[in-house]
N, C-alpha and C positions, 0 to 999 in steps of 0.2 A: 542159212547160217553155216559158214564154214566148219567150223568150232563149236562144238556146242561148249555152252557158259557151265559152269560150274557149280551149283548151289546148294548147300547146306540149310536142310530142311529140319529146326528144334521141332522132333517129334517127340508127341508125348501117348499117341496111338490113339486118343481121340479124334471128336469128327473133325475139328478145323484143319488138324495138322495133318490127318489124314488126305481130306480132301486135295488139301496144300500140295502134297509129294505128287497125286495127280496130276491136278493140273497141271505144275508146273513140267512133269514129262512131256506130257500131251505136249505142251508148247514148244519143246524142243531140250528143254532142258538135262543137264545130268545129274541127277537125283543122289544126294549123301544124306539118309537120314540119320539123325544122331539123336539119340534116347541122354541127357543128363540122367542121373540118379541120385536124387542127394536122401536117398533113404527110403523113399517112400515105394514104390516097385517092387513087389514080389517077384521070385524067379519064373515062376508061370505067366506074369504078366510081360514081363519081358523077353519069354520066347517067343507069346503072342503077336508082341509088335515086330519087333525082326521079321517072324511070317508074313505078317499085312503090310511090313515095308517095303519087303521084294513082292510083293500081291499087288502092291499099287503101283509098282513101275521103280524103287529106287535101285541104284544099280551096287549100292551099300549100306550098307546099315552098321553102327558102332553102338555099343550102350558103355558110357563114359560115367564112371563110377566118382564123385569126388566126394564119398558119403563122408569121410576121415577128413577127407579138405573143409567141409564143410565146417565138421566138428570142433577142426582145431584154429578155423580163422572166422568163424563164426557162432556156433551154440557154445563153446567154451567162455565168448566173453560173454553171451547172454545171459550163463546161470552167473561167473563172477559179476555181473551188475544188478541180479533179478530184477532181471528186462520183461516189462509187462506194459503194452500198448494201454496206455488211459485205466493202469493201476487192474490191467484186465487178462487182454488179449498175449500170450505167448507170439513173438512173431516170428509166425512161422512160413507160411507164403512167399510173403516178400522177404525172407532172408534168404530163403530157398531158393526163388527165382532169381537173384543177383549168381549166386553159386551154380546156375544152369544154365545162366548167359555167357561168363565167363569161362566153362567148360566149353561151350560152343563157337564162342569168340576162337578161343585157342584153337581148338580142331580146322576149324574155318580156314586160320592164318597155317596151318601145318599141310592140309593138302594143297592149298592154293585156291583156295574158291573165289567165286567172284561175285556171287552174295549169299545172303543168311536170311531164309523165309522163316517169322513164327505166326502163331495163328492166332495174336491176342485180337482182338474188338477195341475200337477206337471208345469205349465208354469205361476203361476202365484201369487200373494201377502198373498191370503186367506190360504192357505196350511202350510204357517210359521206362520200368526197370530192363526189359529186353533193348532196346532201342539206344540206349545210352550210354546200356553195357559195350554195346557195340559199337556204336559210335566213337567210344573211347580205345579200345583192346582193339578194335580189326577198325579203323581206318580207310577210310577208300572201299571198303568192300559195298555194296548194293544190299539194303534192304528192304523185303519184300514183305510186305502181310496185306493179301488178299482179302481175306474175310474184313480186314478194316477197312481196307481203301472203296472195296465194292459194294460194303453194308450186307452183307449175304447172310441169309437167313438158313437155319439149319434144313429148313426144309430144302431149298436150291441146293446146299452141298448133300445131301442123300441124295436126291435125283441127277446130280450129275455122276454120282459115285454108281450108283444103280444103272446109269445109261452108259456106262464105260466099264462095264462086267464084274463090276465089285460089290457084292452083297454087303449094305451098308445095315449092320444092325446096332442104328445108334439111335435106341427107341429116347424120346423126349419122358424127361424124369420131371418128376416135379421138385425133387433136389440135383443139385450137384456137388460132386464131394471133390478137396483134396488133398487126396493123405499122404500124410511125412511124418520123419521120425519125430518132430516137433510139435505135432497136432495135427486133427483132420478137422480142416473150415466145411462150412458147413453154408448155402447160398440157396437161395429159393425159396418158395411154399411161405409159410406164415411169416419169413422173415420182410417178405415186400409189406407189409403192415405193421406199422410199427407200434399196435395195440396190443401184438402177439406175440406170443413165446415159442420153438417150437415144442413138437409131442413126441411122445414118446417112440411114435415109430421112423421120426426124422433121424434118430441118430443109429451108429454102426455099432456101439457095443453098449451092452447091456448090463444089467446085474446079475451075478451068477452066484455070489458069495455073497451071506448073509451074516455070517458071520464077525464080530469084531477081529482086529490082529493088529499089532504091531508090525509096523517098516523104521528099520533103522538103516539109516545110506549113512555111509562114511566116507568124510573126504582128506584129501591130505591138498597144501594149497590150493583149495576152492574148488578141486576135481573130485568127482567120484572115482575113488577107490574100492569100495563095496557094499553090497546090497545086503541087508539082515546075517551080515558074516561072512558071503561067503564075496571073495576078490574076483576084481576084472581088470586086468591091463587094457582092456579095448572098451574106452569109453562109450562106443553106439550098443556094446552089447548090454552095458551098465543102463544106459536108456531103456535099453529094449526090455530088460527086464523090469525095469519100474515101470513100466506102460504096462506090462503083464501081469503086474500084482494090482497096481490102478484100477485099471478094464476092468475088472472083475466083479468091482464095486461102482463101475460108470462113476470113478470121480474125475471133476475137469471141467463139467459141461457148462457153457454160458452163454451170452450172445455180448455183441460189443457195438457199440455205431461209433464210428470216427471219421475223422476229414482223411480225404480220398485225397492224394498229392493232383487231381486237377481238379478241385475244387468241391465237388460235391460229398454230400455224408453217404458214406457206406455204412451198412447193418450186418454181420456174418453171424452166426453161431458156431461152435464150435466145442471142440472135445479133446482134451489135453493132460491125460491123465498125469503121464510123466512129467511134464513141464511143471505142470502146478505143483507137486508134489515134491520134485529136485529146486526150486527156487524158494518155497515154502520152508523146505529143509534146510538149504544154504542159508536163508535170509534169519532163519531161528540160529543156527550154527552161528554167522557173522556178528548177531545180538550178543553174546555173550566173551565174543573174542575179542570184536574193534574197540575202536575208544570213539565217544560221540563224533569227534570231526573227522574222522575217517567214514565212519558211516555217513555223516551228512554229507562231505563233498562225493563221495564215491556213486552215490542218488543224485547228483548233481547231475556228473557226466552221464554216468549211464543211460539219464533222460534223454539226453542229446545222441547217445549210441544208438538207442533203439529208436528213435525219431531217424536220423539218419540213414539206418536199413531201412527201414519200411517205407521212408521216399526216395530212396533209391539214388542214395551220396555214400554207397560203401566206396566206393572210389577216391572218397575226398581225402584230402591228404591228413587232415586230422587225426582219422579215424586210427591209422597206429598209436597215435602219441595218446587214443583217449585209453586204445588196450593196455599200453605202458600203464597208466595211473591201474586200472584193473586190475592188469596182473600183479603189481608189485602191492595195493590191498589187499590180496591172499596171501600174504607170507605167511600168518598167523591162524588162517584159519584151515586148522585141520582139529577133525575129532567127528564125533558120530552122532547124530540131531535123531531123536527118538520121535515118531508118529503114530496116532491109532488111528485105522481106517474104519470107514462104516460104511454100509448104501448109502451113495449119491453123497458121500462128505469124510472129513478127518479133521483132528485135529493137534496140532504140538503141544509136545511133550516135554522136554526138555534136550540137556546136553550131555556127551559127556569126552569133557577135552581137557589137556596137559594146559591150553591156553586160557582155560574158561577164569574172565577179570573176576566171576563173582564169587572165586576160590582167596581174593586178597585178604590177607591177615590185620587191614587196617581196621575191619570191621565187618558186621554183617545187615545190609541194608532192614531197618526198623528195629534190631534187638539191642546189638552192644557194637559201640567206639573204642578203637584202641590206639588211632593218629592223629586224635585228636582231645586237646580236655575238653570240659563243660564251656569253661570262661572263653575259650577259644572260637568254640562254635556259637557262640553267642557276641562275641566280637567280629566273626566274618557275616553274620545274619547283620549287625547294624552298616558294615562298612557298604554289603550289596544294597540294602534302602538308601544309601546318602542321594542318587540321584533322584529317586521320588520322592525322598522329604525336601531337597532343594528346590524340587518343581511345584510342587503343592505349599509348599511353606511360602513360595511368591503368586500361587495362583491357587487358594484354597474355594474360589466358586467353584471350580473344575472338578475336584472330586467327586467321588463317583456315591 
């Protein structure tokens, strides 16, 4: 090889990706590893990869931050649609991994490479949302995933990593975790049994606070603006700290089984303090500001928003026009959704907004009327039965 070929290795400093950057030097290749980050990466952990990147042969390493990208073209319309997989699951994973292919797409086409190795497994969601991200953004470039094409098993890639002088300590867990600002999924152990829940010592954060309390988020057009008073211009920090008052009391936790975009049912657990919390709050918030058919069509799309990230069609062209309806349903909803926390639960409390409908002077739902008389409301009650006394009046066996 006159030339060596170019390739941009999505590391993520585990073993697949790890492996990946090896071999593929061995082979001749020139090594870019690029770390995406859409939130989840501690600063310790990604000084660790950079080390192990140049440890395994890459001759760069980049960590491409599009945490804010993320936020602003992805988790902002999740909380405006309180986007939840099968009335459950926050999604988090697969919105993340579209925002880390697309960072790697772009890096790819900006040095010139001439392919893009990741290290998903042919059995599973991540292999279509990376694959197609690319396929579409970088064009002509070669893509490489090893661990799929060759079936390799963890144990092969530590002993090749071991026989090529890299102390591979990727001890086999009986969970695997991965965390983001969105949630940390949660795969393994009692979740391959679908008789099981998992235990207690399957998840990463615990209960520390016994205590009940109040959280107040406040949003102004369907954003958070601030946490129990005090303001944030920078919406991940807004997250971060409702994950921090969450955690405390491990709210979030649940397991989910849904259809896998190549067929088969997946099972995850997971723990999602923030999400559950900021979409629970939006969604109490939205109750008291929209009008019925705002809320019903706006559940409409949304369904199809969060369907479409998680099978990996953020790309479709749709997809602005469905943020368009989104955004332009939060004009109205700003003011501040009251919650009490407890161990392992919370619940809503109420509102308090400049927009709230159930401040109208027409009346007060079950006390007293004031837009309407007596004889009125008992003339709209007969006009709404005329179709089921005209259907019954012709088909009185049918009743019920």
């Amino acid at each position: 090889m006159d030339k060596k070929k170019k390739v941009v290795v999505a590391f993520s400093g585990g073993l697949d990706t790890s492996y990946t950057v090896m071999r593929l030097k061995n082979e001749g290749y020139e090594v870019y590893a690029a770390c995406a980050n859409t939130g989840g990466f501690s600063a310790e952990q990604l000084k660790k990869n950079e080390e192990n990147a140049y440890k395994l042969g890459a001759v760069q390493y980049v960590t491409l931050d599009v945490t804010q990208e993320y936020y602003e073209k992805s988790l902002k319309y999740m909380i405006f649609g309180n986007v939840l997989r099968n009335n459950c699951y926050p999604i988090s994973v697969s919105s993340e991994r579209i925002f880390q292919a697309i960072a790697i797409a772009r890096y790819a086409r900006e040095i010139g490479a001439d392919a893009i190795a990741h290290g998903s497994t042919g059995a599973g969601n991540d292999q279509i949302r990376f694959d197609m991200t690319f396929l579409v953004m970088a064009p002509g470039i070669e893509i490489i995933t090893l661990t799929r094409d060759e079936k390799l098993s963890r144990q092969e890639e530590v002993d090749y990593l071991n026989a090529n002088g890299f102390e591979a300590d990727f001890t086999k867990l009986k969970y695997s975790y991965n965390v983001g600002i969105w949630g940390t999924s949660i795969c393994g152990g009692e979740l391959l049994d679908s008789t099981q829940g998992l235990p207690e010592e399957a998840y990463l954060k615990h209960v520390t606070n016994q205590k009940e309390s109040t959280l107040k988020i406040t949003f102004e057009k369907g954003e958070i603006v601030a946490v129990n008073g005090e303001k944030f211009d920078d919406k991940i920090q807004a997250i971060q700290k409702i994950e921090e008052i969450g955690a405390s009391y491990a709210i979030g936790r649940d397991c989910n089984v849904g259809d896998t975009i190549i067929g088969i049912k997946g099972r995850v657990g997971f723990e999602a303090a923030a999400p559950k919390l900021i979409i629970e709050a939006h969604r109490l918030l939205e109750k008291s500001t929209l009008s019925k058919w705002q809320q019903y069509w706006k559940d409409q799309v949304a369904q199809w928003y969060g369907m479409f990230l998680h099978e990996s069609q953020y790309l479709e062209p749709v997809m602005p026009d469905i943020e368009a309806m989104l955004t332009s349903s939060q004009r109205n909803v700003t003011g501040t959704a009251i919650l009490k926390l407890r161990p392992l639960g919370f619940e809503t409390v109420g509102v308090d907004s400049e927009n709230d409908l159930l401040k109208s002077k027409l009346g007060e739902y079950g006390e007293m009327q004031r837009g309407w008389t007596a004889d009125e409301a008992k003339g709209f009650i007969k006009l709404t039965s005329t179709p089921l006394r005209v259907y019954y009046g012709i088909h009185p066996d049918e009743q019920r």
